[in-house]
C-alpha angles and dihedrals in degrees: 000000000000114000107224105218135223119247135179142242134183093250120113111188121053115249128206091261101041144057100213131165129194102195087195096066107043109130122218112260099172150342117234125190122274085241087055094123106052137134151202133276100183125237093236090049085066097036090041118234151106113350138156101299107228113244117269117250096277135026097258096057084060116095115175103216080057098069107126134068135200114240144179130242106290105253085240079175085062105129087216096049096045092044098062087040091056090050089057098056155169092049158143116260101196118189117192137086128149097302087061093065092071096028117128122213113222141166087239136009123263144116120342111248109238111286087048139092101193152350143258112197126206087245094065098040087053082061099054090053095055095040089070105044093057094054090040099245129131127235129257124175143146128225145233123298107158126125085272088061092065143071127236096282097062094259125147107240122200095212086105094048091041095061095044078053093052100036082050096054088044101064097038105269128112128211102240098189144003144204116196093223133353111254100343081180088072094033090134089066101027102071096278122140130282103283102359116173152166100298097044088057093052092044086055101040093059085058099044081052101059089037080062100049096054100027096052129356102178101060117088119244106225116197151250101312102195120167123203096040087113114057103294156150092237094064120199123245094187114030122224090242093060086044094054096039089058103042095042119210128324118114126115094211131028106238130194140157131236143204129153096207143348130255139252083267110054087042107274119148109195142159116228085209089086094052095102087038109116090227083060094046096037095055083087093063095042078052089047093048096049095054098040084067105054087044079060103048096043108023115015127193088016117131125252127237130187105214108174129018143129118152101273132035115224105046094319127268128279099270096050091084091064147052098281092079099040075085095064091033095062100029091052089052091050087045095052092041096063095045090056102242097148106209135038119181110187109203122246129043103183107341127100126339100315091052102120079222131043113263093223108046098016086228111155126261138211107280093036088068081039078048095049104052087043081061094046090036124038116053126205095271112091125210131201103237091179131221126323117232084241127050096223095062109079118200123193131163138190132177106272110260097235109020121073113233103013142116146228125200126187105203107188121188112203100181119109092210113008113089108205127217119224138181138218136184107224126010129287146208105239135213109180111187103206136171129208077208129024088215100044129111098237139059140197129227111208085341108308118094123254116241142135121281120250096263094054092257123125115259128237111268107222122205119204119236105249111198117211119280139086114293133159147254115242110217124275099013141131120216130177112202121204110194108191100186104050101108103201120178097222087064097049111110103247116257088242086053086058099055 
């Protein structure tokens, strides 16, 4: 398949008929955190468990009431793991998920006391803090809040988080952030209580809050991180409304959790025809916007912060393995970077189908070589591209990470058959993600397909030189743009930066 390529034209507002782009002129729309883009590890993929069994091989060997599987820890001292983590930093390692919400800390592991369902042992812990400190990524978590959290009023009691505070600062590490529970909108289902609601939330978050305080000013409280709020598969028991109205105020940043859709085994049912369609891309705005609102409403002016999201709850869907959602995976980052939100942790790492690595061999997919040249490419300074002439090309541009001045542009085209044509105003160096198949488990980069080298280590990605001058999108590929010489103020360092 031939890769159309980008070019570039002296026009610097998009006409009806034409998709153009002066990197010169782009104006600053928001700043996002230097962790912006992060992801999970799961707390049962430290402790070992149950999780989210990856789907065999072909669609017949797959039976739905079969949709766990036992595994061990997760080797977080693995060279390869810690490797492509370490390429994606700086980060945000957050360990939580729904098994977190009835895990027990312990010295050693062993048998979970009654009101809990596992353990997490020093030692492991000790892994995950090394873990990030050697990839250069800072820990968020959330903490118990099982029937064995609490006393024997029903009351949830710190004494468990405060010993996984204290254990982190003593060997060397430091809770960055910190949700009180993991999805209270789902409590019913997430370890909770018999008949937890909203007011009992409220009732223990006021208490989780002044734990934090004391306990440990410097870590972030991240709230609430509901999921099913939006419309939804997940559903919602307890709204986030109801949530808010009962805690009051007290987070430092607004958290909530996305999907667009659940998978096979939870009971989805979806095409992935639809995967390039913009309904299926834009259900990450009409997310965003419900929960904008209720930041508004509870907490204003308080940063959001994605904390958990992948395209499909439950383990992914098939396709998320392979090319075909790199699409969603970058254009959702693009989307929620221009709207400001500041972190986004796609969750997994390296577990199930939606792991940006395979859980087995730890061998890059798809959207973790999509998730490494964002890193490289696109800096914490967001630029509004515009609109493209068709719906289905989406533009987005940041300041590039490392050159001052210059700009980076993702140009997705989402269309399985139209090639778009764009234009730039100076020439660019071009990194065009393309699949023989879209569902296929491999991808090329400017023609050549991305792996390991022989001796385990990540290959140079190798941009090709674009010279000035109108060119087009091919369908169905991805292509990050870095344009030098744009000189664009906004990516300037500040006078006061230079002293």
């Amino acid at each position: 398949m031939t890769i159309a390529l980008l070019a570039a034209a002296t026009l610097c507002a998009a006409r009806a008929d034409d998709s153009t782009f002066a990197a010169a002129q782009l104006k600053a729309v928001a700043t996002i955190d230097t962790r912006f883009q992060s992801y999970n590890i799961e707390m049962v993929e430290v402790t070992g468990g149950r999780f989210w069994k990856p789907y065999p091989r072909t669609a017949r060997g797959f039976d739905q009431r079969d949709r766990y599987s036992a595994r061990p820890p997760i080797d977080l001292a693995n060279a390869r793991l810690r490797l492509l983590a370490a390429a994606l930093s700086p980060a945000y390692l957050r360990v939580s998920g729904t098994w977190a919400n009835a895990t027990f800390f312990a010295d050693a592991p062993g048998k979970p006391p009654p009101g809990f369902n596992s353990v997490l042992s020093r030692a492991q812990w000790r892994g995950v803090v090394e873990f990030a400190r050697a990839v250069d990524a800072e820990i968020v978590t959330s903490f118990a809040i099982s029937p064995g959290s609490r006393d024997t009023d029903g009351l949830w009691k710190p004494d468990q988080a405060q010993q996984l505070v204290d254990t982190t600062h003593a060997l060397g590490g430091r809770i960055a952030a910190a949700e009180f529970m993991n999805e209270p909108t789902l409590a019913a289902t997430n370890g909770a209580p018999a008949g937890y609601d909203a007011a009992a939330y409220g009732r223990d978050f006021k208490i989780f809050r002044d734990w934090m305080r004391r306990a440990a000013p410097e870590t972030l409280i991240l709230g609430p991180g509901s999921t099913g709020d939006a419309p939804s598969p997940s559903g919602a028991a307890i709204t986030t409304r109801d949530l808010l109205a009962a805690s009051g105020p007290g987070v430092d940043r607004f958290s909530y959790h996305h999907y667009n859709t659940i998978s096979p085994r939870c009971g989805g049912h979806d095409d992935p025809a639809q995967a390039l369609s913009e309904e299926w891309l834009a259900r990450t705005d009409a997310t965003l916007k419900t929960y904008q609102a209720l930041r508004d409403a509870f907490e204003p002016g308080k940063p959001i912060w994605l904390t958990e999201t992948a395209d499909a709850a439950c383990g992914g869907s098939r396709w998320d393995q392979t090319f075909l959602d790199t699409f969603r995976y970058l254009d959702q980052l693009g989307r929620l970077a221009k709207a400001g939100v500041q972190v986004v942790m796609h969750n997994t790492l390296a577990a199930s189908d939606y792991g940006l690595l395979d859980e087995a061999t730890f061998r890059p997919r798809p959207s973790y070589w999509a998730a490494l040249l964002w890193r490289g490419l696109m800096g914490t300074i967001v630029l509004d591209a515009g609109r493209a002439a068709s719906s289905d090309l989406h533009l987005y541009a940041h300041c590039h990470p490392a050159m001052a001045g210059a700009v980076s542009l993702l140009a997705i085209n989402a269309s399985r058959s139209a090639t778009h044509p764009l234009t730039l105003s100076d020439s660019a160096e071009r990194y065009t993600l393309h699949a023989v198949r879209l569902q296929g488990p491999t991808v090329q980069l400017n023609g050549k397909t991305l792996t390991l080298t022989a001796d385990g280590m990540l290959p140079r990605l190798e941009a090709q030189a674009t010279p000035a001058g109108a060119i087009r999108l091919a369908p169905a590929t991805i292509t990050f743009l870095v344009i030098p010489n744009a000189a664009n103020p906004a990516c300037l360092p500040r006078r006061s930066e230079l002293q």
